[in-house]
N, C-alpha and C positions, 0 to 999 in steps of 0.2 A: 703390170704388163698389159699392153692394149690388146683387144679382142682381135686377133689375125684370121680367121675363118674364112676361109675362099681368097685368101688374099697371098698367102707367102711366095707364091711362085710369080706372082707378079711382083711384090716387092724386091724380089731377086731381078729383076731386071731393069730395074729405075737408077738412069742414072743422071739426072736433074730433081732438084728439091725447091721448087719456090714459096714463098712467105706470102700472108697478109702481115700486114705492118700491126697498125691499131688495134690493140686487146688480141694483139695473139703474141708478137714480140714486145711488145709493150704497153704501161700502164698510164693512165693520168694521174695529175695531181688532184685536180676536180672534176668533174662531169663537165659537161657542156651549159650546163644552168648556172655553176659557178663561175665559168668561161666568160659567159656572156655578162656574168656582174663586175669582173674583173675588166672586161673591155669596155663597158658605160660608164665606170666610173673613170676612166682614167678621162673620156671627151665632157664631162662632170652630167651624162642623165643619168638621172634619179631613179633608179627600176626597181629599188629597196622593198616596196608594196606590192613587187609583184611574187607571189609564188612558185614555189616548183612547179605544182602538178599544172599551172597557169603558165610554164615555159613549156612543159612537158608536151600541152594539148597546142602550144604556138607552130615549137619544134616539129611534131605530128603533121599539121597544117601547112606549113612552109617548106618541109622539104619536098613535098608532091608540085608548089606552087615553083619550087627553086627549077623541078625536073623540066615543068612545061615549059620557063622560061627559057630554059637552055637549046628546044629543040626548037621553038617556035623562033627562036634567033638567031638557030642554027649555028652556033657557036664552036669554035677550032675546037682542037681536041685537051690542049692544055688554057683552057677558059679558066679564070677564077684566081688569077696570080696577081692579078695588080688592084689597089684595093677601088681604084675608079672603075671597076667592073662591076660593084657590089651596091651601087648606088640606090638603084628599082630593085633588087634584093634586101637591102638591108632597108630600104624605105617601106617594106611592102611588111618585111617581118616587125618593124619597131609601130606602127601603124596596128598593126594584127595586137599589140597589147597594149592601146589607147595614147599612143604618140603620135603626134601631128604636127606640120609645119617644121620638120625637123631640115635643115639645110641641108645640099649635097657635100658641100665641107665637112662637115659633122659627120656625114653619115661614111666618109670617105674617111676622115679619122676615124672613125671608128671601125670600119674595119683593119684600120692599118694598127690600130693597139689589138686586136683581135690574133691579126697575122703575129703580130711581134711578142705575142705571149706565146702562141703556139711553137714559134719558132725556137724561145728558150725556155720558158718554167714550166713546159704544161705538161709533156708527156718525156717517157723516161724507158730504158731496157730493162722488165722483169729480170729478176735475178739471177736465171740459168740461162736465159737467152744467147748472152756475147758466149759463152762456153758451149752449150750446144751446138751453134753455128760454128765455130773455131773447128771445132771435135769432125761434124763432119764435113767441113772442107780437105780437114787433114785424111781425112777416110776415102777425100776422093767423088766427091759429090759437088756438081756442078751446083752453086745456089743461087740465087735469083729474086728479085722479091715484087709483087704485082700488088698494087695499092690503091686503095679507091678516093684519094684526099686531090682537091684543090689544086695542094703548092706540091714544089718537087720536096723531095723527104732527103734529098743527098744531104744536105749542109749537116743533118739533124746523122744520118750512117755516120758522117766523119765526126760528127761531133764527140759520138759513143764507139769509135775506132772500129767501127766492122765493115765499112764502103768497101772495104781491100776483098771481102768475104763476098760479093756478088759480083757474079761476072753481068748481071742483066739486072737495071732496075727500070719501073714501067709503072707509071702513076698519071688514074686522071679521074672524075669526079663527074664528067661529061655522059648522060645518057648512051647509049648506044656503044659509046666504046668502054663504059667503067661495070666492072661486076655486078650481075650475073654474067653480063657478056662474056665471051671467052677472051677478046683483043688484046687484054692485057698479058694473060696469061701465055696464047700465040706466041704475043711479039716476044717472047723471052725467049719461048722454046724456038723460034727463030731466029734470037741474036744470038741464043747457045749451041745452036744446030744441033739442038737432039728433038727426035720426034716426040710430042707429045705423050703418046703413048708410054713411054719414056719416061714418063716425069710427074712428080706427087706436088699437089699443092694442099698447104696447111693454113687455114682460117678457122675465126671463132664465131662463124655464123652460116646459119643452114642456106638463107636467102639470097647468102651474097656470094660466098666462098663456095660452098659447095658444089652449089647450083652451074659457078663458071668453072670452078674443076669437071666436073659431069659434062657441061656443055664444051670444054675441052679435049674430051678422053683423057684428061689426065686421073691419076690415083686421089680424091679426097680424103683430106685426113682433117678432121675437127677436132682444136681445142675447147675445152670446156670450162678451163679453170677462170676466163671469166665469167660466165653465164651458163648453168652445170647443165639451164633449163632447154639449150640447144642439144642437147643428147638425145630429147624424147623427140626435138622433129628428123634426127638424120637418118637417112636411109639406108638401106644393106651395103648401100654401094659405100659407104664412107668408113672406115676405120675413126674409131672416136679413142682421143686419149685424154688425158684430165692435168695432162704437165708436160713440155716441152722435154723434159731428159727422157722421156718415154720414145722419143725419135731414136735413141742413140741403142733403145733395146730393139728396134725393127732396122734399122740401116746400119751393116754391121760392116760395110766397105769391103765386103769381099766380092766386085766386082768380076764379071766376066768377062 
């Protein structure tokens, strides 16, 4: 049972629930190091010599270089869907582990076996997820889900039959509008017309999820059953629980 301490009489009033997507409803197949071996080799480079902890320090590197890019080119809000966007990203990252002269073709296949992995084999709905979410839609709770990736995630809701289970979904990857920001978060509780205040958002990271629940006024609730090491950074303000059916013992739908 999660730790409810200052919290029950708020949780009696919340009547919106939104999601982060990645590692909180769902799992990978591989990490992103394997991701990335799986998408070199299909355009046939060679990345076999390279290491984890040597993607690990890339990955580190690149995503701070991916953020500047984005503002410094001021890019829409949904940037990063088509894979000719990814050209000076993905030249900048394959570059960053000793690849040169690599073509824009190549590097445009390449991300587009990147996209099309993600799109089918790579991530998947942990096992109480679809039934959690069902349980309380049926209890009467507005769901939602606020997401910080690239592409839209709809195809991947219908895929695993829950799209029907959110009345608002809201995904971007884009500085300034993608978590910690709150925008994502907002635009839910404005396309569900419940105040913020209103409404609990659940993520498995202190930095991203939390941070835009708080910067929301919305209720933070951290999963930990990916990364239990997110516990020790959360704040009073957040409810931490260690498994998704742990929602069904705080949200009990007796609505007022």
């Amino acid at each position: 049972m999660p730790n409810l301490k200052g919290h029950p009489e708020l949780i009696s009033k919340i009547r919106g629930i939104f999601f982060d997507l990645h590692h909180t409803l769902t799992k990978t197949r591989v990490d992103f190091s394997g991701l990335t071996r799986e998408a070199a080799e299909v355009v046939g480079i060679d990345i076999s010599h390279i290491t984890d902890v040597q993607f690990k320090d890339t990955f580190a590197r690149i995503n701070s270089w991916i953020m500047n890019y984005q503002i410094e080119k001021d890019v829409v809000i949904y940037w990063g869907t088509e894979p000719e966007q990814w050209v000076d990203v993905n030249r900048e990252f394959l570059r960053s582990l000793g690849f040169d002269n690599i073509s824009d073709q190549t590097l445009i296949e390449f991300e587009r076996a990147w996209k099309d992995i993600t799109k089918s084999s790579w991530e998947f709905l942990v096992d109480n997820a679809k039934g959690v979410l069902e349980e309380l839609h049926r209890r009467g709770y507005v769901l939602g889900l606020c997401t910080r990736r690239h592409d839209d995630p709809q195809a991947l809701l219908e895929r695993w039959s829950i799209r029907n289970l959110f009345s608002s979904v809201q995904w971007t990857a884009v500085p300034g509008y993608a978590k910690p920001s709150p925008y994502t978060l907002i635009q839910a509780a404005f396309e569900t017309g419940i105040n913020p205040r209103l409404c609990a958002y659940v993520g498995n990271t202190v930095d991203a999820d939390v941070e835009a629940a708080i910067n929301a006024e919305m209720l933070p609730i951290l999963t930990t059953w990916a990364d239990p090491q997110e516990s020790l950074l959360a704040p009073d303000k957040a409810i931490v629980i260690d498994t998704l059916s742990e929602l069904l013992e705080m949200f009990s739908g007796s609505l007022n």
